[in-house]
N, C-alpha and C positions, 0 to 999 in steps of 0.2 A: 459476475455477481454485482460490482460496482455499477455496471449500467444498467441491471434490470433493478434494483432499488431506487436506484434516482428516479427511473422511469415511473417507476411505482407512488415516489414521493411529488410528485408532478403531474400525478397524472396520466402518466404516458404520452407528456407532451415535447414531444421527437423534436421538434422546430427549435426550444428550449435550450434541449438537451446539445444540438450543432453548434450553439452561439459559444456554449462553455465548455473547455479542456476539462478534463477526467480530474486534474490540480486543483480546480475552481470547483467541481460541483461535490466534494468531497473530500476535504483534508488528511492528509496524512501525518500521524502527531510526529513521528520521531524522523521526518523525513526535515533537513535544515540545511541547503543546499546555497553555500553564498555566488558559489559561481554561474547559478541560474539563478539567485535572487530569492530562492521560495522557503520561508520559514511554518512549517505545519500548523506550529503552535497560534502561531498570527495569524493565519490562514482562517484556521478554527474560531479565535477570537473575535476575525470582524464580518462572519456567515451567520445572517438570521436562522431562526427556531423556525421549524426544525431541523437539523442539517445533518449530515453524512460525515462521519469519522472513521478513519482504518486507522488501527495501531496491531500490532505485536504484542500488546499485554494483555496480561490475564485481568479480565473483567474485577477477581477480588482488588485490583491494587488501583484502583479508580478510590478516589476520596468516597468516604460514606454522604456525602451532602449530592454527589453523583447520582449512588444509587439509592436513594430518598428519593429522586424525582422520578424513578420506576420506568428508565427510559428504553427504548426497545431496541434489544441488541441482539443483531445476528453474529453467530459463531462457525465460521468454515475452519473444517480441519482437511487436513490432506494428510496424506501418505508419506513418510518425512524423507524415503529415496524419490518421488516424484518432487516435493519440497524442496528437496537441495539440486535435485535437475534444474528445475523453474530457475532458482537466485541462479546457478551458473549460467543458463539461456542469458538470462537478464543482462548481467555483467559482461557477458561475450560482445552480445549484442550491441550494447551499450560502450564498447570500446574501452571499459573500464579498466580490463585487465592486462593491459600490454605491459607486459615484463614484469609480471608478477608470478611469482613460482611459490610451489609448496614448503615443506619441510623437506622433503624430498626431492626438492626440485622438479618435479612435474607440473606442465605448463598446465592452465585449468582446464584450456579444449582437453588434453590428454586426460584427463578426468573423465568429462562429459563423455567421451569415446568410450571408455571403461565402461560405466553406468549402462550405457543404450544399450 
């Protein structure tokens, strides 16, 4: 979804689209990561109009000065067992989770294996 909007906001200009990481052509607000350096909020702050925003919140909890400027927002919703597949992919993938256990003590692959 994120690369056919840029595309979209561009143009569809491909060449563009190669120079800049997914990071850069699109801010992620609640994403503030020091040990790769990337803060959303900042991110967002210094991208000209019009630009590309992901967050996690509900549309109502934007300031009303937000939605005064009538800005054009798409809304993906998913399936919330596909949903919690996705973030543990993510996290797996991402090496995030090593020696991290449940409540239960179930490693998170042994999760993912359940779900499938």
């Amino acid at each position: 979804m994120q690369e056919i909007v840029y595309l979209i906001m561009t143009d569809g200009n491909f060449e563009e689209a190669k120079k800049l990481t997914i990071r850069q052509r699109g801010a992620f607000l609640e994403m503030n990561s020091r040990e790769e350096g990337y803060d959303g909020l900042a991110t967002a702050d210094s991208m000209k109009s019009p630009r590309q925003l992901k967050t996690h919140l509900q549309y109502k909890f934007f300031e009303r000065s937000f939605q005064k400027q009538k800005p054009r927002v798409i809304i993906v919703m998913r399936n919330l067992k596909v949903g919690f597949q996705n973030g543990l992919i993510f996290i797996i993938c991402n090496d995030t989770h090593k020696h991290q256990k449940t409540r239960n003590g179930l490693n998170l692959e042994d999760i993912h294996v359940a779900l499938v």
